[in-house]
C-alpha positions in Angstrom: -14.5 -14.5 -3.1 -12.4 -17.3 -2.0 -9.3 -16.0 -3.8 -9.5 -12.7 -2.0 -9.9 -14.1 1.0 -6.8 -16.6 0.6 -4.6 -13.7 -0.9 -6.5 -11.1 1.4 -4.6 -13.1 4.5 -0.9 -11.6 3.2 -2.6 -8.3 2.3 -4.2 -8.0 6.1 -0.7 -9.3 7.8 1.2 -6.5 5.9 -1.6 -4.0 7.0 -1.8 -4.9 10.4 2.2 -4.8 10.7 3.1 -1.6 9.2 -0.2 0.4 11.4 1.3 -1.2 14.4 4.8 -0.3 13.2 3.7 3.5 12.6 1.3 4.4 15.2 1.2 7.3 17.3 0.4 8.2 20.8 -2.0 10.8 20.7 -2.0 13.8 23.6 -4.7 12.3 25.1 -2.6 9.4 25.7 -4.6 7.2 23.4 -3.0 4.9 20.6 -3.6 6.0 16.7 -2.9 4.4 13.8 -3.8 3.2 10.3 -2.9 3.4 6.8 -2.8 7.5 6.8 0.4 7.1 9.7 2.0 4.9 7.6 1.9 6.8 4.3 2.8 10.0 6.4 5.7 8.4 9.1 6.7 5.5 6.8 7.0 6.4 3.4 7.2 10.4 4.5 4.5 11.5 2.0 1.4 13.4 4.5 -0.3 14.6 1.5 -1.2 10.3 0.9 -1.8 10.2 4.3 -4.3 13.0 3.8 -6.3 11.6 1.1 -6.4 8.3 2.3 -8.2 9.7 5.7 -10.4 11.6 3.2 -11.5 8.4 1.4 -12.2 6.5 4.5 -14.4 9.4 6.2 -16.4 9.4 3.3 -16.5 6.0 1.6 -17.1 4.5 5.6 -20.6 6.0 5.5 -21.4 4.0 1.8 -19.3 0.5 2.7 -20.5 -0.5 6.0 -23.0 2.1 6.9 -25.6 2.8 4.7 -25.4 -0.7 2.7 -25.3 -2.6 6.5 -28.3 -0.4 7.3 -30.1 -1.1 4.1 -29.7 -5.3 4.2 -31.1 -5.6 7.5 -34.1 -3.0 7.0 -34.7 -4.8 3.9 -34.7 -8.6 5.5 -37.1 -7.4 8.5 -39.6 -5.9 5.5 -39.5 -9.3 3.5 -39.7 -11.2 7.2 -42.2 -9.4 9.5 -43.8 -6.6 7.2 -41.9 -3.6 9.2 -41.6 -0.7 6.9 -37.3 0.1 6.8 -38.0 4.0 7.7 -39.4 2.4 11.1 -36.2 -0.5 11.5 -34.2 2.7 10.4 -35.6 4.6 13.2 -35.1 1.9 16.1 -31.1 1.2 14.2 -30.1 5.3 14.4 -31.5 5.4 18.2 -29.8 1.9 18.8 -26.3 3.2 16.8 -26.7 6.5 18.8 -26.9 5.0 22.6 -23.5 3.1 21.9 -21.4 5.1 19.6 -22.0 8.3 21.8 -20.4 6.2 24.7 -16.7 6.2 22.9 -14.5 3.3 21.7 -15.3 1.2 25.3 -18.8 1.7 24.9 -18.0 0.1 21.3 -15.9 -2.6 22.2 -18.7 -4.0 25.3 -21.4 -4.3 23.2 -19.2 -6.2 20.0 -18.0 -8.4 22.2 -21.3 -9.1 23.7 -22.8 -9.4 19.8 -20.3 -11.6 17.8 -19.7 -14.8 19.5 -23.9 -14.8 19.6 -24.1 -13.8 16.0 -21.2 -16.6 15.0 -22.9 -19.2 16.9 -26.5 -18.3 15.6 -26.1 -17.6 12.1 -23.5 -20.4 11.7 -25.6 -23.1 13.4 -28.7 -22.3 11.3 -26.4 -22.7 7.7 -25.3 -26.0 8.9 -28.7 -27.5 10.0 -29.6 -26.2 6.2 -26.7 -27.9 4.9 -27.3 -31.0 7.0 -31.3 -31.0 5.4 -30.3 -31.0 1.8 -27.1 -32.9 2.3 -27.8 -35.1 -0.9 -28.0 -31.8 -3.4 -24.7 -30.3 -1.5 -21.9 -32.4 -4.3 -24.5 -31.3 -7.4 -24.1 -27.7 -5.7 -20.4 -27.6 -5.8 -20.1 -28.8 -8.6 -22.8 -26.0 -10.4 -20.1 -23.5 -8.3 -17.3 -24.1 -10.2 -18.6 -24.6 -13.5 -20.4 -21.4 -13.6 -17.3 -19.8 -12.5 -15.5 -20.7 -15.3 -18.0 -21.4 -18.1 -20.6 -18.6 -16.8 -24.7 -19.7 -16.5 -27.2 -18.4 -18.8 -30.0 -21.0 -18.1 -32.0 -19.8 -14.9 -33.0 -17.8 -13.1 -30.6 -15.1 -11.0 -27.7 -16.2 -13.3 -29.3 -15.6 -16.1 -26.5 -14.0 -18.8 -23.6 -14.4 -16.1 -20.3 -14.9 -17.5 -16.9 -15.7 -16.4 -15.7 -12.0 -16.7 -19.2 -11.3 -14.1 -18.1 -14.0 -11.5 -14.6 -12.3 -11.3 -15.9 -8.8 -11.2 -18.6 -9.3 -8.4 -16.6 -12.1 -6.4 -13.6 -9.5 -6.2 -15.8 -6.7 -5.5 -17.6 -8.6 -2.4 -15.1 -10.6 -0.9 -13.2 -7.1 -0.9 -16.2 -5.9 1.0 -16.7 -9.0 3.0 -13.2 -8.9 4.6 -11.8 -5.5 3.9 -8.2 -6.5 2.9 -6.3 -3.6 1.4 -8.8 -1.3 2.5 -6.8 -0.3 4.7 -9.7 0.0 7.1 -9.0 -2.9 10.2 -5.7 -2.2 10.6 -6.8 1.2 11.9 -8.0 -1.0 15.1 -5.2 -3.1 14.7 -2.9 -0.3 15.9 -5.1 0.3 19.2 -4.1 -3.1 20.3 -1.7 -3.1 23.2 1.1 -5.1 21.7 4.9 -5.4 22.4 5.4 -5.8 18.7 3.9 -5.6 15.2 4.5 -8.8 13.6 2.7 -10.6 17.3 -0.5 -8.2 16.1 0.0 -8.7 12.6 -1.0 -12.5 12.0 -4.2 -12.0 14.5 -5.6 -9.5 12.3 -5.0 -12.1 8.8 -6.9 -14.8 10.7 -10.0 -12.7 10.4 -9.8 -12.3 6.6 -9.9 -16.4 6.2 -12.8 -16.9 8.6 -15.1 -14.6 6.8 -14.6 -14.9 3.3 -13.4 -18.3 3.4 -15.8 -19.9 5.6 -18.4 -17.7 6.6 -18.9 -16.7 3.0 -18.8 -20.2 1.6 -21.3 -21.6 3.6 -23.7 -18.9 2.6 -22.9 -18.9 -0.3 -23.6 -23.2 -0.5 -27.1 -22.4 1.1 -28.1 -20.1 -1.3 -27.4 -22.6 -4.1 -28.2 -25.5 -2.7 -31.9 -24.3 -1.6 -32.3 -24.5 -5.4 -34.8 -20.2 -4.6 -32.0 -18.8 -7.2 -33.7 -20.4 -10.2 -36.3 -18.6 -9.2 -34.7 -15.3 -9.7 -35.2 -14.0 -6.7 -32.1 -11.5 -5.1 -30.7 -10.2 -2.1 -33.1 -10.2 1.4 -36.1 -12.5 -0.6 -33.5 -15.2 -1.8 -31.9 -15.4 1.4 -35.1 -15.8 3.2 -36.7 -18.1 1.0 -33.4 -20.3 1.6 -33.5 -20.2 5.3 -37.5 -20.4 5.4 -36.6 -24.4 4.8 -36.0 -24.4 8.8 -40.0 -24.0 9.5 -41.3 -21.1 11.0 -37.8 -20.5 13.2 -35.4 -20.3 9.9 -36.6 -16.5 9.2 -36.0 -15.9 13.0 -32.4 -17.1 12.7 -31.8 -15.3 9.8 -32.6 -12.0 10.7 -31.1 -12.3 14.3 -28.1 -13.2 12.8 -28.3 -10.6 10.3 -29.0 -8.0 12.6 -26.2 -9.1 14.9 -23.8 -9.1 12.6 -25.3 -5.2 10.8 -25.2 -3.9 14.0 -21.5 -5.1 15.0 -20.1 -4.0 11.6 -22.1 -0.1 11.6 -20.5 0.0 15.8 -16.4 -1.0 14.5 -17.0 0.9 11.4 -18.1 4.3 13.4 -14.5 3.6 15.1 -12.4 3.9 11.9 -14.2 6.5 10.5 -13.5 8.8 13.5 -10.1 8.1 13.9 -9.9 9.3 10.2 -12.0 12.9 10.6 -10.0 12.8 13.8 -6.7 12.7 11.8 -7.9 15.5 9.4 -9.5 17.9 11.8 -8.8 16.9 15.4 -10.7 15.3 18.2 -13.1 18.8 18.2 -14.8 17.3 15.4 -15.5 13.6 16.8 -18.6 14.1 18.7 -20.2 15.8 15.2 -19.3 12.7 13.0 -21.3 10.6 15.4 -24.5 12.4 14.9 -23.7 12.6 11.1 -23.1 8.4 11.0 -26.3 8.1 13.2 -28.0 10.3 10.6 -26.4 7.7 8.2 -28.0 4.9 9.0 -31.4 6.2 8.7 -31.0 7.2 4.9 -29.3 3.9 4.5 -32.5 2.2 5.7 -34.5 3.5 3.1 -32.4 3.9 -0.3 -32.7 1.7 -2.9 -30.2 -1.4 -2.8 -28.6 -0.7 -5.9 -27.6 2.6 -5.8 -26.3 1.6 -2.3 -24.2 -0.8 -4.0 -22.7 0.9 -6.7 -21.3 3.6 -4.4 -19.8 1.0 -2.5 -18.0 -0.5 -4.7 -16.8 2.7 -6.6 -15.7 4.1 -2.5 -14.0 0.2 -1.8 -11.7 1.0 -4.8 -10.8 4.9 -4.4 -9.8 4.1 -0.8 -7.6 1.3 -1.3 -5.4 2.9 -3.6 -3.3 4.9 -1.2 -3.2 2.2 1.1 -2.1 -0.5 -1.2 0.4 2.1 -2.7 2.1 2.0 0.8 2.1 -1.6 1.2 3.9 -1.9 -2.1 6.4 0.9 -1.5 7.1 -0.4 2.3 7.2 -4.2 1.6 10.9 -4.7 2.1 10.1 -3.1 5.8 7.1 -6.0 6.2 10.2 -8.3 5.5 12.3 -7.5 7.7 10.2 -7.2 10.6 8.5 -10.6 10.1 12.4 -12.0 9.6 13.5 -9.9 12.9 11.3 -11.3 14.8 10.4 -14.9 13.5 14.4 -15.9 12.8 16.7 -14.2 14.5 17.6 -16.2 17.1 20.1 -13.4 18.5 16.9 -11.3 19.3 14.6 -11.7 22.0 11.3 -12.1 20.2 9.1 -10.7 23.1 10.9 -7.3 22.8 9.3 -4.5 21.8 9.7 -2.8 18.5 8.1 0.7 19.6 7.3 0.5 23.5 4.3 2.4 23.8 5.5 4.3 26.5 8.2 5.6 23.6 6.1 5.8 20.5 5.9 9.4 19.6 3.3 11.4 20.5 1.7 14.1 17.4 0.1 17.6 16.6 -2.1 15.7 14.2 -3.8 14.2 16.8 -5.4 17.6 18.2 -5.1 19.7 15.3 -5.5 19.6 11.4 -2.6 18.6 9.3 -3.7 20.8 6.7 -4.9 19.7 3.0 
């Protein structure tokens, strides 16, 4: 997880730069960008630019719908006996109020939710830490042997080898910060920026802070509570790690947890939109709503592992395109970043693409056709 998160910074920067770069000004004055404008304006190849939207409407609903949905119905089960077709209930009606309201409706409540959930969440793993400080170096230490030399002794790790720790690692710090996805940089190209490469390195700083930091510190409270060797998994291990804070640890836990579910299923609705929106116009936006609403419900209730595996299988499908793009257009990632970090005959504040000039497109009220 930590090497996709330090690599995932380049791969973000190069996303964030080339949506930016590529955007559009839609008819309703609105900007619109993303991986499927670049593959279609940038490397002149629509029929990419198709698929990839394809992809993201349907792989949104398993990656950060349905598996968000199912984590925090599972955590309020293991923490306060609610059954997750009630916690899917209050999520859809909850999901429903906000993402009916539109991308400002989306962006007020976010902003309301993260700094609480950062603080919260964050706080409660260090007070953890700070408790069993004495077992943290012993932890490490456990980390990066089993990563290399796999752990077959106890518990959860029972048969895990080196070829596992790769696999999964990849797999969830993919789906912890999304780089090559080609997913944030669809928000990226919203922001109102004079040039791509000023947008480009905010977007990278959000891959290190949540796989490499975030992540870690979970990931040293999990191990460090010692509840692995007890094989439990998922929702009961983290509980059972956080229950070392008496009676309020569960609290903080599943506040945090909701926080951060809730956040992720509100930015997520956003990029799956602008992708149906790409394919079959802004007619079709208001119906996607009501079908991600509908999303999280099921979500609630399937079983974690099937969750999971489509996940995983939807991450990979829908980077493809998207890191085909960033391979083909590198040398224009290069030369922007040059343009405006070297040359001192340039006046770095100017605008690559005012938005007033970017170009506006049919695709943006009508289908581009399959």
């Amino acid at each position: 997880m930590w090497l996709t998160g330090v690599f995932g910074v380049a791969t973000k920067y190069s996303e964030a730069l080339l949506s930016v770069k590529y955007r559009i000004k839609t008819e309703r004055g609105r900007m619109a960008g993303g991986p499927m404008y670049v593959l279609e304006r940038g490397m002149k190849q629509k029929w990419l630019g198709v698929i990839f939207a394809i992809l993201t409407a349907v792989s949104a609903f398993g990656i950060e719908n349905m598996v968000q949905a199912n984590s925090i119905s599972s955590m309020v089960n293991e923490t306060f006996r609610i059954t997750p077709w009630r916690t899917g209930i209050v999520m859809a009606v909850l999901t429903a109020f906000v993402i009916l309201g539109g991308i400002k409706s989306i962006a007020r409540v976010s902003e309301g939710l993260v700094p609480f959930m950062a603080i919260f969440y964050v706080g409660g793993c260090i007070v953890l830490l700070v408790i069993n400080a004495s077992t943290i170096p012993a932890t490490l230490q456990l980390i990066f042997q089993s990563a290399f030399a796999g752990q077959s002794m106890l518990g959860g790790f029972a048969g895990a080898t080196m070829k596992e720790a790769i696999r999964f690692g990849v797999a969830r710090g993919l789906f912890s910060n999304e780089s090559g996805l080609g997913s944030a940089p669809i928000v990226a190209a919203a922001a109102q920026t004079k040039n791509p490469v000023r947008q480009a390195p905010v977007s990278s700083t959000g891959t290190f802070w949540d796989t490499v930091i975030i992540c870690a510190i979970t990931g040293l409270v999990l191990v460090n509570s010692g509840e692995w060797t007890k094989g439990l998994k998922g929702a009961a291990l983290t509980k059972a790690a956080f229950s070392d804070i008496h009676v309020i640890g569960p609290i903080i836990l599943t506040l945090g947890l909701l926080t951060f579910v809730f956040s992720t299923i509100l930015g997520w609705a956003y990029y799956e939109e602008k992708a149906a929106e790409y394919l079959l116009g802004p007619k079709v936006i208001t119906r996607y709503r009501w079908l991600w609403v509908c999303a999280v419900l099921v979500g609630s209730i399937l079983s974690l592992p099937t969750l999971w595996s489509f996940a995983d299988v939807t991450n990979g499908l829908m980077a493809i395109p998207n890191l085909i793009s960033l391979i083909v257009l590198s040398g224009v990632i290069v030369a922007e970043t040059r343009q405006y970090l070297w040359n001192d005959n340039l006046d770095a504040t100017a605008p690559a693409a005012p938005i007033s000039e970017l170009p506006t497109s049919p695709a943006a009220d009508a289908s581009p056709g399959v």
